[in-house]
Each structure stands twice: as C-alpha cells, then as structure tokens.
LOSE-86692 format. One line per 8 residues: their letters; for each residue x, y, z of N, C-alpha, C. Coordinates in steps of 0.02 Angstrom, whole numbers, plus 32768, in hexadecimal, padded with zeros to 4 digits. Layout:
a> X/Y/Z/X/Y/Z/X/Y/Z ~ ...
This chain:
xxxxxxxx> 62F3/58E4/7C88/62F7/58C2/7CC7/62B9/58CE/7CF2 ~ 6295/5909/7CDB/6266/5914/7D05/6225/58EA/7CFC ~ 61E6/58D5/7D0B/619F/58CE/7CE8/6186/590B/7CDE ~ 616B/5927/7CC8/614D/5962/7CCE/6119/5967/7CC6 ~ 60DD/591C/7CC2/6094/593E/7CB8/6084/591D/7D08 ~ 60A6/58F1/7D39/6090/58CE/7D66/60A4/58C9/7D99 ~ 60F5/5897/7D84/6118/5872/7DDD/615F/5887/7DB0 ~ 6172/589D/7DED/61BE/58B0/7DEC/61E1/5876/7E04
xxxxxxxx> 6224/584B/7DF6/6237/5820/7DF7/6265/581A/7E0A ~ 6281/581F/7E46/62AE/5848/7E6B/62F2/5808/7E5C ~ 62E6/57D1/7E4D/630A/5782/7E3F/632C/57A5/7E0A ~ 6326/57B6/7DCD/632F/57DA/7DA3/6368/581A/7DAA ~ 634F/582D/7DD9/6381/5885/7DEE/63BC/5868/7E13 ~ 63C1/5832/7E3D/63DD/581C/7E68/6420/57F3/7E4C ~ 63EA/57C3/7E1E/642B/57AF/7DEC/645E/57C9/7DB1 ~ 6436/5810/7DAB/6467/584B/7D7A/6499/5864/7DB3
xxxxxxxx> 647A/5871/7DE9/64A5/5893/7E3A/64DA/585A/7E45 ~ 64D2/580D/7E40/64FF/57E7/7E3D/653E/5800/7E13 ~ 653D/5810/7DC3/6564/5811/7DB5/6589/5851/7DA6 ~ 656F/587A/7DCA/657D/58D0/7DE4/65CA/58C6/7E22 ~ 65B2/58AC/7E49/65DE/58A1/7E82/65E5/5875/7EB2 ~ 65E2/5832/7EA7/65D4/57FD/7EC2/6621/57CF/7EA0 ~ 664F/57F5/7E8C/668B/57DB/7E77/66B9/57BC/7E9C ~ 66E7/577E/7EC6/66EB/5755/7EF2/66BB/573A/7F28
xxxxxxxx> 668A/573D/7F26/664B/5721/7F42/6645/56EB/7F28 ~ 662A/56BB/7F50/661F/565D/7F2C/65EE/5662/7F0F ~ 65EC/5633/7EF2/65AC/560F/7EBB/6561/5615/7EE8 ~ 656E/55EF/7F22/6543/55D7/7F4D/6522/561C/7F5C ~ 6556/5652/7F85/6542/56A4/7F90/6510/56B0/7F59 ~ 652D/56C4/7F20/6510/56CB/7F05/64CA/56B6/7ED9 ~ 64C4/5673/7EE9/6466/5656/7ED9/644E/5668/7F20 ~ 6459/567D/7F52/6438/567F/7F87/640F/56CE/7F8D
xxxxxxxx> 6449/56EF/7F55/643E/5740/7F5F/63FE/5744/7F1E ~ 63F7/572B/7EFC/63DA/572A/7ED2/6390/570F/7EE0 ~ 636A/570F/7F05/6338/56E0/7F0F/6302/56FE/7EFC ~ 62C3/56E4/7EE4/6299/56CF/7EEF/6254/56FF/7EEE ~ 6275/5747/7F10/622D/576B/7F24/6213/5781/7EF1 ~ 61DB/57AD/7F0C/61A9/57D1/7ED3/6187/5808/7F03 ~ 6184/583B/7EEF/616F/586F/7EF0/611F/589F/7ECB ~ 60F7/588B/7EDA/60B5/58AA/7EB5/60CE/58F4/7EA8
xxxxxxxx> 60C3/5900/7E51/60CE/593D/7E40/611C/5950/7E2E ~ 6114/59AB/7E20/6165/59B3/7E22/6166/59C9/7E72 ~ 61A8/59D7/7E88/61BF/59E6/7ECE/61B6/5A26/7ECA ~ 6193/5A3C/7EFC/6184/5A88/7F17/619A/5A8C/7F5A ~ 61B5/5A80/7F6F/61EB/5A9C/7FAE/622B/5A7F/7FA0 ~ 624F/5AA3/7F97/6296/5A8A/7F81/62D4/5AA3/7FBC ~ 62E3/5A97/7FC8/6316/5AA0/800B/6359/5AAB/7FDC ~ 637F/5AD2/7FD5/63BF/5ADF/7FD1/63F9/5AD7/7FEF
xxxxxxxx> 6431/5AB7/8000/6465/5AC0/8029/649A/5AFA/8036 ~ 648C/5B14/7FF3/64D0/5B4E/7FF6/64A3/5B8D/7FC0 ~ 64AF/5BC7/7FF1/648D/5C0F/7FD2/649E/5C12/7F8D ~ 64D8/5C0B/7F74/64E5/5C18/7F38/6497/5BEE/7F0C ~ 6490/5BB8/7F27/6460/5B85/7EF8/6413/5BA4/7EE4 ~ 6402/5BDB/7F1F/63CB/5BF7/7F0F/63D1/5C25/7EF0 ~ 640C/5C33/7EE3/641A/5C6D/7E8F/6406/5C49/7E5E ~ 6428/5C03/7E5D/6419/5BE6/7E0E/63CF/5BC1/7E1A
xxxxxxxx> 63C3/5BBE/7E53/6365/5BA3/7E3D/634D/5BE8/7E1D ~ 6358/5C18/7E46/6322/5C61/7E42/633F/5C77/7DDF ~ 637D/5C63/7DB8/6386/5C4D/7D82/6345/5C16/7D60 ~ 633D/5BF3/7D6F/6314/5BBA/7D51/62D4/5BB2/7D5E ~ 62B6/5C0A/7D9B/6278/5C21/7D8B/625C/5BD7/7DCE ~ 628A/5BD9/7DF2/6272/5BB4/7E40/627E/5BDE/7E72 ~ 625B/5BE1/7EA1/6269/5C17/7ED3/627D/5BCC/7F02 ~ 62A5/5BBB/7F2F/62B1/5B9F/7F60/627A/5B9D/7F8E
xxxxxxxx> 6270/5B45/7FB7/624F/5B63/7FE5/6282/5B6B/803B ~ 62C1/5B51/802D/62D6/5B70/8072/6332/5B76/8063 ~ 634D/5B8B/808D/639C/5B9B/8068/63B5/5B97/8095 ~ 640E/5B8E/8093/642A/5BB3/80BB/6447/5BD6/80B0 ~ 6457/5C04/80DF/6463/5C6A/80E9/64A3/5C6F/80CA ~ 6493/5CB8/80C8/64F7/5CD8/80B4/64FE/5D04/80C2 ~ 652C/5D0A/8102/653D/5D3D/812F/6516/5D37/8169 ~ 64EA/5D0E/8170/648F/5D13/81A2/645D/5D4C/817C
xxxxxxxx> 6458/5D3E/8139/6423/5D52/811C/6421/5D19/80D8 ~ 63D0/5D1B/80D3/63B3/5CF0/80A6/63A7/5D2B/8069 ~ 63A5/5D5E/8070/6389/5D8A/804E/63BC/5D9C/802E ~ 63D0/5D9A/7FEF/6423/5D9D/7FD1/6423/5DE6/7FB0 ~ 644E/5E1D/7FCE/644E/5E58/7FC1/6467/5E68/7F7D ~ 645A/5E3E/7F59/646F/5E57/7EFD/6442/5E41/7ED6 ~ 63FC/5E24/7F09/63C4/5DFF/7ED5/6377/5E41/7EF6 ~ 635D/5E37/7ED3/631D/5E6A/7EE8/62FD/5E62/7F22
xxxxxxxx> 62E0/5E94/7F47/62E4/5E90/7F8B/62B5/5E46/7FA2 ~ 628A/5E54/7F75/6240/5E17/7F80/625B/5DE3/7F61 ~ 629C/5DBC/7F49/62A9/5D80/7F1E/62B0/5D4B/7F49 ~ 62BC/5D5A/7F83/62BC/5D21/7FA4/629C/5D1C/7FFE ~ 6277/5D4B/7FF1/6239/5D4E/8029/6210/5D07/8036 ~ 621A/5D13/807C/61E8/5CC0/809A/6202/5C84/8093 ~ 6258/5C94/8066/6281/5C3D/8071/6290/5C38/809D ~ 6289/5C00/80C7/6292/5BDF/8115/62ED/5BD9/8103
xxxxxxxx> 62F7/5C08/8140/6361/5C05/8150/6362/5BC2/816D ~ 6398/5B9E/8158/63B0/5B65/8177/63F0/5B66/818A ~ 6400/5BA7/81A2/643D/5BBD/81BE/6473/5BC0/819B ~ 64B2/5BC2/81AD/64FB/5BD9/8183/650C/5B9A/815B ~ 6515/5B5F/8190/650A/5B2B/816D/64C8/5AFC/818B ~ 64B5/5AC8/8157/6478/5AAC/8160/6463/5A88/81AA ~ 6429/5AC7/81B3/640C/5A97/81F8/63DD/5A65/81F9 ~ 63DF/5A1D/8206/63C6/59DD/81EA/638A/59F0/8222
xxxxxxxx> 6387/59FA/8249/6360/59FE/8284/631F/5A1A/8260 ~ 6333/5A60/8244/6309/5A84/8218/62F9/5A78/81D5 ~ 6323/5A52/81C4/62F7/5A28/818B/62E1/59F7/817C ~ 62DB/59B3/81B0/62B8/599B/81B1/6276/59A3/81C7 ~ 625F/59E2/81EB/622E/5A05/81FC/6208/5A2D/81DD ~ 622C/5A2F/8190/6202/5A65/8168/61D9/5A3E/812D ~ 6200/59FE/811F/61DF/59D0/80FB/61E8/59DE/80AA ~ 6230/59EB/809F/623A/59E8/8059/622C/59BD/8020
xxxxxxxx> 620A/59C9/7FF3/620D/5995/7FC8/6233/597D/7FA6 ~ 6275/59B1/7F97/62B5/59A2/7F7B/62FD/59C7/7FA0 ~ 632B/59A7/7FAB/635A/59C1/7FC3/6394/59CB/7F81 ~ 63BB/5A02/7F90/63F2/5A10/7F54/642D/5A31/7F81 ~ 6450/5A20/7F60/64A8/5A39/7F80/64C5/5A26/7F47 ~ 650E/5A47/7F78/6557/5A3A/7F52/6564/5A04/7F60 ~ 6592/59DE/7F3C/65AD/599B/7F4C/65E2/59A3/7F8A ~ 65E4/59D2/7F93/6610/59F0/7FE5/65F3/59EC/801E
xxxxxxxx> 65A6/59C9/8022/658F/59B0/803B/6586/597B/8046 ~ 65A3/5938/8020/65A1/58F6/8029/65A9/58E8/807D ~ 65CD/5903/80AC/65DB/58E1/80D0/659E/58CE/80F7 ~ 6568/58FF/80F9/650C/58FC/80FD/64D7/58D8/80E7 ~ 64F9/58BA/80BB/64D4/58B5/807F/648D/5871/809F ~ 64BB/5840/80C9/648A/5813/80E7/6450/5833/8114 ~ 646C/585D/8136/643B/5877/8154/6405/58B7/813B ~ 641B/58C1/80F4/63E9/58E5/80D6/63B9/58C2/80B7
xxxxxxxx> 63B8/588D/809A/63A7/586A/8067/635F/583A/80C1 ~ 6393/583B/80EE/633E/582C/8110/630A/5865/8117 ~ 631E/5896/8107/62F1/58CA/8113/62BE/58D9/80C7 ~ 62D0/58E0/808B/62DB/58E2/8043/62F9/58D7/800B ~ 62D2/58B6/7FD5/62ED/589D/7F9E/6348/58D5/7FA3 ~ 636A/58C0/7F98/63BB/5907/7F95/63D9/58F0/7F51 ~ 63FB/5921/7F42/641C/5929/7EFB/6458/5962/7F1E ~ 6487/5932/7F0E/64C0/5955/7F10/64E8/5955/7EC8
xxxxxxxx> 64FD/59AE/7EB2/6522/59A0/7E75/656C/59CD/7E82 ~ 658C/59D1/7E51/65C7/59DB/7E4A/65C5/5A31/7E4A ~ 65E7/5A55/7E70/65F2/5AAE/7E6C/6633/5ABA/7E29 ~ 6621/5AB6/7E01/663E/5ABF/7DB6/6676/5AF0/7DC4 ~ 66A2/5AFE/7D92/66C8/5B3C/7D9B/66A7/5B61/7D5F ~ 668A/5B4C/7D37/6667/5B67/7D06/660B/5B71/7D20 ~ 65EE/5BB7/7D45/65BB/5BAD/7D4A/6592/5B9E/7D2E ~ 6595/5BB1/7CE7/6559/5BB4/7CAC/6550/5B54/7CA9
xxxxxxxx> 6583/5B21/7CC5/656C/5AEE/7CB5/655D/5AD9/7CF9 ~ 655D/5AEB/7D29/6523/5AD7/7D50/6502/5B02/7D45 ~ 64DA/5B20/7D36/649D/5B44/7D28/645C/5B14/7CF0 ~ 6497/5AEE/7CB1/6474/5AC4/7C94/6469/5A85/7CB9 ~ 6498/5A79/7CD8/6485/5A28/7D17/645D/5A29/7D2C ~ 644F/5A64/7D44/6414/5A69/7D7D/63CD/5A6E/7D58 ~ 63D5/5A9D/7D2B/63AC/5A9C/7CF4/6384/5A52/7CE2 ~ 63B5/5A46/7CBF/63BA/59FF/7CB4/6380/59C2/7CEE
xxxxxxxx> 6398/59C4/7D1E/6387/59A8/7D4E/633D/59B4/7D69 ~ 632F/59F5/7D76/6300/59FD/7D6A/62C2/5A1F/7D48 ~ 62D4/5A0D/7CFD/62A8/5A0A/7CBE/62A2/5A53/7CB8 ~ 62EA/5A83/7CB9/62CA/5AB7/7CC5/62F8/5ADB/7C81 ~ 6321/5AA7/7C67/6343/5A8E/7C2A/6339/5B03/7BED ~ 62FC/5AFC/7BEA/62F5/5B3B/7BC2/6305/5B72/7BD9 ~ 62E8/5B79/7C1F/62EF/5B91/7C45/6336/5BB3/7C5D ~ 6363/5B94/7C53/63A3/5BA5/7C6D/63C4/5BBC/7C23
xxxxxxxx> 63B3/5BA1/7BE5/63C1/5BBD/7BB0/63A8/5C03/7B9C ~ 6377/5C12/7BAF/634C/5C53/7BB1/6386/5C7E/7BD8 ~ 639C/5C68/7C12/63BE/5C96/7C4B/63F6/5C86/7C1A ~ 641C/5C77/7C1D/6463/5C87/7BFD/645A/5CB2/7BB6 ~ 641E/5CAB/7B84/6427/5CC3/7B43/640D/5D19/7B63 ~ 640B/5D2C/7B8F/63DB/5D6A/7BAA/6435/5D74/7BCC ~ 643B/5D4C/7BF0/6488/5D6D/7C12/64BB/5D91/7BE3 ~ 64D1/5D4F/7BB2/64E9/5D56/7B7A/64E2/5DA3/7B4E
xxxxxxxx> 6498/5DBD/7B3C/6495/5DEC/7B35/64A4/5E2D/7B44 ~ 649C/5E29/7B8F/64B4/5E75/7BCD/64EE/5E80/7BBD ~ 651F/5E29/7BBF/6571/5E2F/7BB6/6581/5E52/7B7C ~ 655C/5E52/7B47/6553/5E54/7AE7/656E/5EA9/7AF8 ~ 653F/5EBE/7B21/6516/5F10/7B19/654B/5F34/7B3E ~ 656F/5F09/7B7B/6583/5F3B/7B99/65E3/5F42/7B91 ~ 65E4/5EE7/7B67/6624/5EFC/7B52/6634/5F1E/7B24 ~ 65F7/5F39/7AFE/65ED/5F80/7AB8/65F5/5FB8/7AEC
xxxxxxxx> 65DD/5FD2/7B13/65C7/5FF8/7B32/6628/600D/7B52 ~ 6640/5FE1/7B67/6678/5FF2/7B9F/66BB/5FFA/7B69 ~ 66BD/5FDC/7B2C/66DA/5FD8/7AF5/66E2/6028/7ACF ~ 66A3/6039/7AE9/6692/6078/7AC8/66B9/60BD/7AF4 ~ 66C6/60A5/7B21/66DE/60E2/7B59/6714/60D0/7B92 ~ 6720/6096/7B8F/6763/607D/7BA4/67AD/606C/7B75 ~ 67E5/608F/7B80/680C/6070/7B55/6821/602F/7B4A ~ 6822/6005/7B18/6818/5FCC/7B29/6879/5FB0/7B33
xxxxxxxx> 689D/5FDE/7B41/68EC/5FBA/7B58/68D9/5FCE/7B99 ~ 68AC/5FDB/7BC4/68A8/5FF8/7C14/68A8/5FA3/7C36 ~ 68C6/5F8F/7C58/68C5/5F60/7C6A/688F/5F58/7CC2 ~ 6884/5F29/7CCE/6854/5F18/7D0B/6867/5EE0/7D2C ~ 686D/5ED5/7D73/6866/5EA7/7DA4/683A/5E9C/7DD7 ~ 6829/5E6A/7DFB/680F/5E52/7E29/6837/5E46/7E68 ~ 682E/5E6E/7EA1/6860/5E6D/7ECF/6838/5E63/7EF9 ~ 683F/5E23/7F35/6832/5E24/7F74/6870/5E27/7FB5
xxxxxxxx> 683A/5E4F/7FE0/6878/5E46/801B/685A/5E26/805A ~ 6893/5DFD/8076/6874/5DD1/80A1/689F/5DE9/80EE ~ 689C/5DAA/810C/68BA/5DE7/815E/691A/5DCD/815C ~ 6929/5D97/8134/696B/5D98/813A/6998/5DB1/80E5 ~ 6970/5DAD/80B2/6980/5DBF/8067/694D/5DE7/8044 ~ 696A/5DF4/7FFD/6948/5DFD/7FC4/6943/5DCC/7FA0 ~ 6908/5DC9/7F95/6902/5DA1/7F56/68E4/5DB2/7F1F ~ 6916/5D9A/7EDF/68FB/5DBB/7E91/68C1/5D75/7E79
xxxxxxxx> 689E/5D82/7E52/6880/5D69/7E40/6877/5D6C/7DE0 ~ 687E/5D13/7DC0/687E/5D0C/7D77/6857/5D2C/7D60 ~ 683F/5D1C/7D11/6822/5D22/7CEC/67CD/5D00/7CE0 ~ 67D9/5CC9/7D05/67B0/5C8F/7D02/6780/5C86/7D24 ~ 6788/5CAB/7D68/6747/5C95/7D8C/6740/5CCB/7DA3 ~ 66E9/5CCD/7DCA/66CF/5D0E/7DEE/66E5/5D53/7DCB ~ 66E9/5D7E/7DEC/66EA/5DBF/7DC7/671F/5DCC/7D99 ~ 6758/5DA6/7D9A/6774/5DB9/7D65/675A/5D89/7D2C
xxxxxxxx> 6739/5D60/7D31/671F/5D3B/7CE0/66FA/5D74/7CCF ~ 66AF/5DA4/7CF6/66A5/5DBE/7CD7/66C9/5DF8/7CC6 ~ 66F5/5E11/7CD8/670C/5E51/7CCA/673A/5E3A/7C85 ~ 675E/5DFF/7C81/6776/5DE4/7C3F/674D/5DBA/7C06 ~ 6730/5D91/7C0D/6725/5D61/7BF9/66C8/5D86/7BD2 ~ 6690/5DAC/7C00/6667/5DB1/7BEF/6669/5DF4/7BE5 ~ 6671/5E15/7BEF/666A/5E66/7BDD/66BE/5E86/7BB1 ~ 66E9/5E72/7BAE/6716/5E6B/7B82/6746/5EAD/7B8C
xxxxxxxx> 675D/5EA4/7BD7/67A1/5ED9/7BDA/67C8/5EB6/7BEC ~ 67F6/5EE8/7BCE/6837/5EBE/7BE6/685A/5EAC/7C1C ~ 686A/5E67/7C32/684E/5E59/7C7C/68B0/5E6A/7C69 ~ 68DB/5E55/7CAC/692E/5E6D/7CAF/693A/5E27/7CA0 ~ 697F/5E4B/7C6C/69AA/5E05/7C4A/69C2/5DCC/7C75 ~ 69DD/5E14/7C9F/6A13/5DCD/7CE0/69E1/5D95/7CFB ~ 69A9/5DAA/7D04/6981/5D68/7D20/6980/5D38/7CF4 ~ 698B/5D2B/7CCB/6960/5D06/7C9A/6993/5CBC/7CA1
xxxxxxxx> 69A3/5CA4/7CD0/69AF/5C65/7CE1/6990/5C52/7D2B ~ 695C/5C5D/7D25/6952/5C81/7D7D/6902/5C4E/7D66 ~ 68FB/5C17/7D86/68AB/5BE7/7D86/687D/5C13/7DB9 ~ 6895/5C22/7DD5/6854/5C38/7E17/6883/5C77/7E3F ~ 6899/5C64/7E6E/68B5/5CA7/7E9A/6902/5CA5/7E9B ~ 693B/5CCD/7EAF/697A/5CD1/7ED6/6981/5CF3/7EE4 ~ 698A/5CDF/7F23/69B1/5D1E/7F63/69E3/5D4E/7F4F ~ 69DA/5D90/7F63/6A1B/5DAD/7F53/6A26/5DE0/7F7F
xxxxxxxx> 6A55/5E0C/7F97/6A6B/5E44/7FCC/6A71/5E92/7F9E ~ 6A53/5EB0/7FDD/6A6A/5EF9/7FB7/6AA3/5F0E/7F91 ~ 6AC9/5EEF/7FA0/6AFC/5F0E/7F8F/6B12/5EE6/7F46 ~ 6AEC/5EC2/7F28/6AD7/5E97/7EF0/6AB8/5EC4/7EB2 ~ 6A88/5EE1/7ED9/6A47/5F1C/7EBA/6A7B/5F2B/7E70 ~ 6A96/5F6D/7E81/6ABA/5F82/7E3A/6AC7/5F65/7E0F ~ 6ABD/5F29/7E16/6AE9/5EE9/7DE4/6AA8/5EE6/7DB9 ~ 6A77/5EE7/7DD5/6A2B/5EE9/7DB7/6A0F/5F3C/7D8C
xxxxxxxx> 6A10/5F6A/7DC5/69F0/5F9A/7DB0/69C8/5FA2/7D76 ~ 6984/5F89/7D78/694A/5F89/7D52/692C/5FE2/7D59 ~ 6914/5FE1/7D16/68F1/6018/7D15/68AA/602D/7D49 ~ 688F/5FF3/7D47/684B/5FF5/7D77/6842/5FB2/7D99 ~ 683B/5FB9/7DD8/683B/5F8B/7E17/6809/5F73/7E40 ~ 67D9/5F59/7E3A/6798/5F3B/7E4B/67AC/5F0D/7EA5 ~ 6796/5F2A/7ECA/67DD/5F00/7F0B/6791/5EE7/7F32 ~ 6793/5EB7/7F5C/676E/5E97/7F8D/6796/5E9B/7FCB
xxxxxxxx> 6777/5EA9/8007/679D/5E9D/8048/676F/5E7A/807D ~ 67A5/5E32/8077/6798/5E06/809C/6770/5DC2/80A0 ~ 6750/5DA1/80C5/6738/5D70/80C0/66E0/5D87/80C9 ~ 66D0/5D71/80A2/6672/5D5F/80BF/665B/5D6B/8108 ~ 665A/5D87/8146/665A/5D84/8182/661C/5DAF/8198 ~ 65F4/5DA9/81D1/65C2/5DE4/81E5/65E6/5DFE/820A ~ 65DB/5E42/81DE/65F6/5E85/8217/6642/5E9B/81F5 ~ 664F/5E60/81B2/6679/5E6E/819C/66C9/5E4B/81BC
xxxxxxxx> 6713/5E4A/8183/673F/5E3D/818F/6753/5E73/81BD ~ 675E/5E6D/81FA/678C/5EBE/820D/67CB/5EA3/8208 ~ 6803/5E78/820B/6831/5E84/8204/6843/5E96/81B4 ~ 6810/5E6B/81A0/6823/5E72/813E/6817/5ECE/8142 ~ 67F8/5EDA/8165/67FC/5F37/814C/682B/5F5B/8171 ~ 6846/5F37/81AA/688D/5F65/81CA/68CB/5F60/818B ~ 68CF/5F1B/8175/68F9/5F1A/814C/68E3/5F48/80F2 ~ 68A8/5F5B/810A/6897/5F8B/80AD/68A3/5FC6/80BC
xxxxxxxx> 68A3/5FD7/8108/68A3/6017/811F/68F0/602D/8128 ~ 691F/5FE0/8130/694C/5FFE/812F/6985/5FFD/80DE ~ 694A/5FF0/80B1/696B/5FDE/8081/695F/6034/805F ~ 691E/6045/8062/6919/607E/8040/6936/60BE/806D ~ 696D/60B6/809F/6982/60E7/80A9/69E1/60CF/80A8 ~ 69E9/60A7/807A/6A30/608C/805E/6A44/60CF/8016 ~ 6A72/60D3/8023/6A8B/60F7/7FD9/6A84/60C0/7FAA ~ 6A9C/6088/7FAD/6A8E/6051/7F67/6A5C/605B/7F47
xxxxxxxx> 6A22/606C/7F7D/69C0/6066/7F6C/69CC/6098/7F4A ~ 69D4/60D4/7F79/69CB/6123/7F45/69E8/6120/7F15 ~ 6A12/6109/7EF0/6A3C/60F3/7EB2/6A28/60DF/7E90 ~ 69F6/60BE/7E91/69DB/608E/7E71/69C5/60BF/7E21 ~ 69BF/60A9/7DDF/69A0/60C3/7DAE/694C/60C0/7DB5 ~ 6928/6088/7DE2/68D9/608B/7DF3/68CE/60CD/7E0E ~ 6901/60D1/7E5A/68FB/60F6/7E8C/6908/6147/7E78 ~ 6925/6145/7E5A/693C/61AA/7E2A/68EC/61B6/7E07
xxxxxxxx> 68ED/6179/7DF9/68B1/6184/7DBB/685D/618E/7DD8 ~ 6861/6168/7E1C/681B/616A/7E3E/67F3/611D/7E10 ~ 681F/60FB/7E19/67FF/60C0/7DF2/67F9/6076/7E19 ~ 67F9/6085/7E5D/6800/604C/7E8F/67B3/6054/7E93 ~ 67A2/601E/7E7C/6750/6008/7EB2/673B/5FB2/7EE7 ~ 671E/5FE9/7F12/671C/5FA8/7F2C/66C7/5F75/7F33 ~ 66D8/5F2B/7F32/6696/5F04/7F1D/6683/5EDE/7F55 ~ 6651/5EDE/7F4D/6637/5EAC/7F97/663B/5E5C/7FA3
xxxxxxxx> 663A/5E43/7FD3/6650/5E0D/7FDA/6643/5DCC/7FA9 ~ 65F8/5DEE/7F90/65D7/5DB1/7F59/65E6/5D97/7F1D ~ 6612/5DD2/7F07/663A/5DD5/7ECF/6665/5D84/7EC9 ~ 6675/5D82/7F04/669C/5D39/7EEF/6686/5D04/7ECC ~ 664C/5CF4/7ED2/6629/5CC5/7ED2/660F/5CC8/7E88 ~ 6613/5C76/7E6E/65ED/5C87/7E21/65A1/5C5C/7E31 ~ 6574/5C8F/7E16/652B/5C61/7E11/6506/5C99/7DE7 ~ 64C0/5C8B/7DC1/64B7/5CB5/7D9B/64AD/5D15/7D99
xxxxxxxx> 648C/5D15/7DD3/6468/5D4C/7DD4/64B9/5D7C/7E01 ~ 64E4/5D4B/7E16/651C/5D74/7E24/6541/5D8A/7DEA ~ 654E/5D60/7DC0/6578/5D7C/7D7C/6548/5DBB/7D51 ~ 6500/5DB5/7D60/64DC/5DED/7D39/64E0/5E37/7D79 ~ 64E0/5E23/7DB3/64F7/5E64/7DD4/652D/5E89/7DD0 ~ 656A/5E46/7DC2/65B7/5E5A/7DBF/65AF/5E8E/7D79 ~ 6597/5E92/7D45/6596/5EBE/7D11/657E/5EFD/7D1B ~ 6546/5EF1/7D47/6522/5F2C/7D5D/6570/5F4C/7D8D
xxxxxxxx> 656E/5F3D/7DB4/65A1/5F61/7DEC/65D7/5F5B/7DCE ~ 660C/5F43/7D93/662D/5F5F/7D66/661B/5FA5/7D53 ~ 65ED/5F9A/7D18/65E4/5FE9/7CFF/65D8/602F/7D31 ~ 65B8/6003/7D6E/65A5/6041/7D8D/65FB/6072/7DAF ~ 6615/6030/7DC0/6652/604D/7DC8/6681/606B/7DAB ~ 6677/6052/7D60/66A8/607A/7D2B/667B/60D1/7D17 ~ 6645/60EB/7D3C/6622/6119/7D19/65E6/610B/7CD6 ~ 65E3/60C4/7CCE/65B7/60AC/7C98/6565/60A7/7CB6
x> 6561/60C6/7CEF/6508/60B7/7D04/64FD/60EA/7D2A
C-alpha cells in the first residue's frame, strides 16, 4: 500500500481505511473519503490519536511525531525513558486546535474516533482503523499500512521468543497445578478478569500458567463481591486498583484497603502464601511493548528477575 521509493498515496490508505471501518456509511461517504491527495515522500510527522498507538508505531521502528497523553504524560512509564521524548502532547483526548497547528503529515486513530473524523481529515491525510481484540493483528494492519509489513514480523518473532524463554523458565520453578488470576478493583466491585485479553492472555495464553478454571467462560471481565472470592481462591493473584486517573483511583483504594483488612482476604490461599501482587494501571491495555513489559513484571513478581 505504501510507494516506497517516492509519493505516498494516501487515496490508497484511505480506501483500505474504508474498508477497516466505514461499515453503514454510504457509497457517496465513502468516494468522498477516499480522495485524491498526494503527499511527497513517506510521512514523517505522524500524529496519533490514542497513546496506546505510539506503542505500536515505536513497534514498527516509528517514533510518533505528536500523541495523545495517558494519565497527562506522553512519556509512557513502561517504555525507556528517552522513547518518546519531544512528541508534541495533544492532550487526553485530541486537541484539533493543536493539531492543526503542528502540521501533520499523517493522522492515525482508533475507529472510536469517527465521530472527528471530518474535521481531522481537514487538517491531514487520517486513517482510522479498527482496535482489534487480538493485538498482534493490529500490529500487522498497521504494519501493513504503512509498509512496515517486516517490520512488525521481526517484533512479534523477537516477542514470541521472550514468551518461548520465559515460559521454560517459570515451568521450571512454578508448579504448574498453581493456578493464577487477574483481579481488578474498582470503586463499586471486583472484577475478575478471562483468559483472553490483557494480562491474563499473557499470564495464560503466552507464558503458559495455569490461568483459573472457573473463568474460562469469562470473554473479557465479570464483576464479582467479596464474599464470592473463596469460590475462586487462586493460588497467585496479580490485582489492579482502579481506573487510569492522575493522582490515582482513591476510592478504588479505600475499597482495597478495606478489602485487605476482611478475614475473606486473609483467607485467601494467595494471601497465607504472600502471593498477591499488585500491577499498574497499564497493564490493561494490549499494544506491543505493553505485553513485552507484562512478562518482564510477571517474572519479576514471581521472584524470576
């Protein structure tokens, strides 16, 4: 899709972005979105809509040239300190003001952005695609999109590997009937979390422990109450508290504070054992360089680093 010795063909990207997420949109919408421009070269300022996206550029060996924040930082505390130095913040969510002022040559988002989408597209060529539940295939879309196709194969066959090494590694010194969950707490519930996405894919799916049986009809999250817990009792407990917030959830931690001083908590088989850890907010989120940290801050937590 890309040119790559000349003109980038943005008519081209636009009409693959058509059929990304442009699904009940008219005929007409759609030749209109598709037009016409051209671009000298490849795009070297690339504007991002959503932080997660400058994980999977900084994957495909693009540094962003402007983002928006997470938490009110551009600087993403699980990527190296200098990885994303000098990208222009475009705030929590996208400030048009500020980006039509910076002069992107390409705009990128989630398709959770459509409702923008006219008014991005006067500012820069825009590509909006689909937030996968499977990251590794947006990682190739994007790839894909822009010609960065090897590139993203390189990153997954290198990911792939860490997962290789370290599900030898945890195999080797974990029992493998010890079971594991993903627990968040929020300010009115608990919530357990599947097999399938964010930290519990990797704690099941890529590094290979045994994630807990009872979930395993469980797509994404369900709520559940303390007094639920026992019904679960996992060997080791990986817990998040709260929502994404600066300065933090405080009610999500009145309610952890008052969870870990419940007899249910102390009961717990994690809790006897010293096997509760807790993960930071980023963990939720799947994009590349988060699933290669999530392994790192796995092992470190089990005693493996």
């Amino acid at each position: 899709m890309l040119h790559t010795k000349k003109y980038f063909r943005v008519a081209l990207l636009l009409l693959l972005m058509s059929t990304l997420f442009l699904s009940g949109c008219s005929t007409s919408e759609g030749k209109s979105e598709a037009g016409e421009n051209t671009i000298v070269g490849e795009p070297k300022r690339i504007a991002v809509l959503n932080w997660q996206l400058a994980d999977f550029l900084l994957a495909l060996g693009i540094k962003p040239y402007a983002m928006t924040n997470f938490m009110g930082e551009t600087n993403l505390e699980y990527l190296e300190k200098d990885a994303l130095d000098g990208v222009i913040d475009l705030g929590d969510k996208p400030n048009l003001e500020i980006l039509s002022q910076i002069n992107p040559d390409l705009i990128i988002g989630w398709e959770s952005r459509r409702e923008i989408y006219d008014q991005l597209t006067k500012i820069a060529p825009t590509i909006l695609t689909n937030e996968n539940d499977d990251w590794r295939k947006s990682l190739h879309e994007l790839g894909s999109m822009l010609g960065k196709s090897k590139e993203a194969e390189e990153w997954l066959a290198q990911y792939d590997q860490k997962a290789t090494a370290s599900m030898q590694l945890l195999t080797s010194k974990i029992d493998p009937a010890e079971t594991v969950l993903y627990v968040r707490v929020m300010p009115k519930v608990l919530r357990i979390y599947g097999a399938t996405q964010s930290l519990g894919a990797t704690l099941s799916k890529d590094i290979g422990l045994q994630y807990l049986p009872q979930t395993e009809s469980i797509q994404n999250f369900e709520n559940t109450s303390i007094e639920q817990l026992p019904e679960l009792n996992p060997d080791h407990i990986f817990i998040q508290v709260g929502r994404p917030l600066r300065g933090g959830d405080q009610e999500a931690k009145k309610i952890y504070e008052e969870l870990t001083q419940s007899s249910i908590w102390n009961n717990m088989k994690a809790m006897k054992n010293k096997q509760i850890y807790t993960v930071p907010q980023w963990i939720i989120s799947d994009a590349p360089h988060i699933k290669e940290k999530s392994i790192d801050l796995v092992l470190e937590k089990l005693g493996m680093n």
